[in-house]
C-alpha positions in Angstrom: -12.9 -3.3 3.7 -10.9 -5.4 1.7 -11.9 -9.8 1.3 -9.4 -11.6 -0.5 -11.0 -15.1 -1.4 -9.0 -18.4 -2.8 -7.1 -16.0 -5.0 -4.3 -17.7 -7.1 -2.3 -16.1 -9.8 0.3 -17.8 -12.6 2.4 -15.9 -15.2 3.1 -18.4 -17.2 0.2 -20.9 -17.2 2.3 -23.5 -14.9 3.6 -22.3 -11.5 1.4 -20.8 -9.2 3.1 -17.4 -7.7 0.2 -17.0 -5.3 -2.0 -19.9 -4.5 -4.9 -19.9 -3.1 -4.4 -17.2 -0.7 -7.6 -15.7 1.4 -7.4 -12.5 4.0 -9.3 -10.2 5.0 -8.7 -6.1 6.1 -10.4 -4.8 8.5 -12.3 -1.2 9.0 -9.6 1.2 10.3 -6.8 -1.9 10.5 -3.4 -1.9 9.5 -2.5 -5.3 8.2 1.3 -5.7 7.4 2.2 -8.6 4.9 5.7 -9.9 5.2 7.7 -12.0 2.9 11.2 -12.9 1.3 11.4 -12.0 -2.2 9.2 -13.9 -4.7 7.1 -15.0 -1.6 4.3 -13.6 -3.8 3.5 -10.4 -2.0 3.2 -7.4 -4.7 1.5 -9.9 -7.2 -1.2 -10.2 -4.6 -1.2 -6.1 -4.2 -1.6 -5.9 -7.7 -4.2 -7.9 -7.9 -5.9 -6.8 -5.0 -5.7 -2.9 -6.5 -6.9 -3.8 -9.5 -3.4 -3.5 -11.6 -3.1 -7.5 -12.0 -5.7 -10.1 -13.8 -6.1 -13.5 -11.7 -6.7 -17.1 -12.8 -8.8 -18.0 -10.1 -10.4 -16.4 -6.5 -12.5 -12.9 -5.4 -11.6 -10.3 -4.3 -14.2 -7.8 -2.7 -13.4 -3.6 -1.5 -16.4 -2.7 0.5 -18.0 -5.6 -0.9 -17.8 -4.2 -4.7 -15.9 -7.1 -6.9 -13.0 -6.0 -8.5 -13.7 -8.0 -11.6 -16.8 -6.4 -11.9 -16.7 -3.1 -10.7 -13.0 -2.3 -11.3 -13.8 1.7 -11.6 -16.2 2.2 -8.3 -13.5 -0.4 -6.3 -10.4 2.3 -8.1 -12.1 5.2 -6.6 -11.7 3.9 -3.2 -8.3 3.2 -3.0 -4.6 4.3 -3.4 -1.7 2.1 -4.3 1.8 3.3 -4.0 4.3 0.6 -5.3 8.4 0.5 -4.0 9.4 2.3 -6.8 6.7 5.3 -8.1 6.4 5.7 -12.0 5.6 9.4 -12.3 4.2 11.1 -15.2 7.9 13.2 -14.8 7.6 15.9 -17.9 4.9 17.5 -15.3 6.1 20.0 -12.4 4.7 18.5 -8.8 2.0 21.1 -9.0 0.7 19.7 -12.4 0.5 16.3 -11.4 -1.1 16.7 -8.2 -3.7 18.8 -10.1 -4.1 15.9 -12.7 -4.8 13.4 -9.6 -7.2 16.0 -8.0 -8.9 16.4 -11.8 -9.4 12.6 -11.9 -11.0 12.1 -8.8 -13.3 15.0 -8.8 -11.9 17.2 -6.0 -12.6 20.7 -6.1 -10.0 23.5 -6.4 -10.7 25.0 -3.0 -10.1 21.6 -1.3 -7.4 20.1 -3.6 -5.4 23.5 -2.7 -5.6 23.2 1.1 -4.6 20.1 1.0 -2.1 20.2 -1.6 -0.9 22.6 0.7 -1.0 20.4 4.0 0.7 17.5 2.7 3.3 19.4 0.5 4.3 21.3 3.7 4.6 17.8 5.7 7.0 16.6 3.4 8.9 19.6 3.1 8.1 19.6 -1.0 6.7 23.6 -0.9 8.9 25.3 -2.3 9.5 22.8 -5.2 6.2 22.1 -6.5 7.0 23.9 -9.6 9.8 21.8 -10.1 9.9 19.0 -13.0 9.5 15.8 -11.5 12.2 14.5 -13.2 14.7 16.2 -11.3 13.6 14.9 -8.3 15.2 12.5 -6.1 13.6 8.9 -5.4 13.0 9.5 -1.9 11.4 13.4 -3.4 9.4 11.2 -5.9 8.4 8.9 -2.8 7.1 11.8 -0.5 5.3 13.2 -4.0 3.7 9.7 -4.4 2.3 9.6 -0.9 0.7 13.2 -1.6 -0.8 12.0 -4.6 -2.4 8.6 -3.0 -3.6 10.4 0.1 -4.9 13.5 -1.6 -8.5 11.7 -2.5 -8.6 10.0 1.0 -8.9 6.7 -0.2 -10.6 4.2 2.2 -8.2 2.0 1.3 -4.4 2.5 1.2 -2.2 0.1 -0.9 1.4 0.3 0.1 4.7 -2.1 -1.3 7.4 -1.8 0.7 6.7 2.4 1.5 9.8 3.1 3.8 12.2 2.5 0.7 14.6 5.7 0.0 12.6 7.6 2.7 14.9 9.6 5.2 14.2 8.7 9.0 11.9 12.0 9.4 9.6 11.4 6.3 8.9 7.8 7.1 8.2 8.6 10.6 5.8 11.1 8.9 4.3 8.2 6.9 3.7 6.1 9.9 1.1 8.7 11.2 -0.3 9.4 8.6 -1.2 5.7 8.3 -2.3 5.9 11.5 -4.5 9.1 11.0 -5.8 7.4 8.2 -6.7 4.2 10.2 -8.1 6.8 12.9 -10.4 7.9 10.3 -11.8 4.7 9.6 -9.6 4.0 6.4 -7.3 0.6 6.2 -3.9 0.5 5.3 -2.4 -2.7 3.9 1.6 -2.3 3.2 4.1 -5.1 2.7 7.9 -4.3 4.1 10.9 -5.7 4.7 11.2 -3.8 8.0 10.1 -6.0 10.3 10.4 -4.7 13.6 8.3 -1.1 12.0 5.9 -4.5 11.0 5.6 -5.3 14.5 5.5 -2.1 16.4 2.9 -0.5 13.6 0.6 -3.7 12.7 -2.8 -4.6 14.3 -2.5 -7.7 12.2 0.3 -9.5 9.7 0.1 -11.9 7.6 3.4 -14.2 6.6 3.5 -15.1 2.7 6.0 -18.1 1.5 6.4 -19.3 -1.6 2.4 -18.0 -2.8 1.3 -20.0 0.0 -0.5 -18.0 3.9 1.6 -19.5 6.4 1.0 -17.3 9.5 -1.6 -14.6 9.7 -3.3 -13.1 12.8 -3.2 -10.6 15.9 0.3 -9.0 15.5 0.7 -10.1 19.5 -0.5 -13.9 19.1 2.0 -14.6 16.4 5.0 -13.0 18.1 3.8 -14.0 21.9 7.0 -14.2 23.6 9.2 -14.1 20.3 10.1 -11.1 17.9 8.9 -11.0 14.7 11.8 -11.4 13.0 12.1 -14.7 14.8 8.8 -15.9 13.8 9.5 -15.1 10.4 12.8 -16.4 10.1 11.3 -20.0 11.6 8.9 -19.9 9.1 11.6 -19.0 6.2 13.1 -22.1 7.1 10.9 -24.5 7.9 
């Protein structure tokens, strides 16, 4: 589903903040990426969804090149950043309308789903609420809603259990699992490392731009936790 190849990224023409990175996602897979801060991990989201240009490297979703064919590789995926920028002058039920309008979903199936996901999230009744008074973890839920309303094959995720109460981002784990169920991929970075290691067919351990562990969630643990093998790793 998604083939990240040699891709390396600078900001300022000197430092490389991902280097020469490669990975690959998996039909139906959920592939956690772990990292401290600055290890490179939403630049190479970006990137991979299209928001970010890169120096150097490919990067194929369902074998269509993002460089080439940024539009057709767009309408196959969802990204949901740590922090959602919402069009917030709209109510809910205008900008989940917007999202259905732009991906071409009809009204009899954007309201059933509308529907579904608004009453997993417990957002019903406030769908004709201004976004702008919502909370963060409100604009969270809303955000998910919005990504998973088109059914992308391809679910972009930074750091998704921020601000969510203990019920919604349980919710959010099966949907990601639903979604994998379906055949879709889910490819999320997180601090959370033990939801990493419980959730994650595969991980992948970013430092400083640089792969340093990647594989079968249960070979790179073995007999350790995760947290262990990352914190080796950290400081090495």
């Amino acid at each position: 589903m998604l083939q990240i190849k040699n891709l390396s990224k600078t900001y300022d023409g000197e430092k490389w903040v991902v280097d020469d990175v490669s990975l690959e996602i998996r039909d139906g897979e959920i592939f956690g990426f772990i990292g401290h801060n600055g290890a490179g991990k939403t630049t190479t989201i970006k990137c991979a969804s299209g928001l970010l240009s890169f120096e150097k490297g490919e990067i194929l979703i369902d074998n269509i090149s993002i460089k080439e064919n940024p539009l057709e590789c767009k309408r196959k995926i969802a990204y949901i950043p740590d922090n959602p920028d919402l069009y917030e002058t709209l109510t809910a039920s205008q900008y989940l309308n917007f999202i259905c309008d732009v991906f071409g979903i009809s009204k009899e199936e954007r309201n059933v789903l509308i529907e579904k996901y608004a009453k997993i999230f417990q957002l019903e009744t406030v769908l004709g609420d201004i976004i702008s008074s919502y909370s963060h973890g409100m604009k969270q839920k809303l955000a998910l809603i919005g990504a998973l309303i088109h059914k992308p094959k391809l679910l972009f995720l930074d750091e998704p259990f921020v601000g969510l109460d203990p019920k919604a981002a349980f919710l959010v784990k099966e949907i990601m699992k639903e979604l994998c169920d379906q055949g879709s991929s889910v490819f999320f970075s997180t601090h959370v490392l033990e939801v990493a290691e419980k959730l994650c067919d595969r991980i992948a351990i970013i430092k400083n731009g640089k792969i340093v562990a990647m594989g079968d969630t249960k070979e790179i643990t073995k007999d350790k936790s995760l947290e262990t093998v990352f914190l080796e790793l950290a400081n090495e």
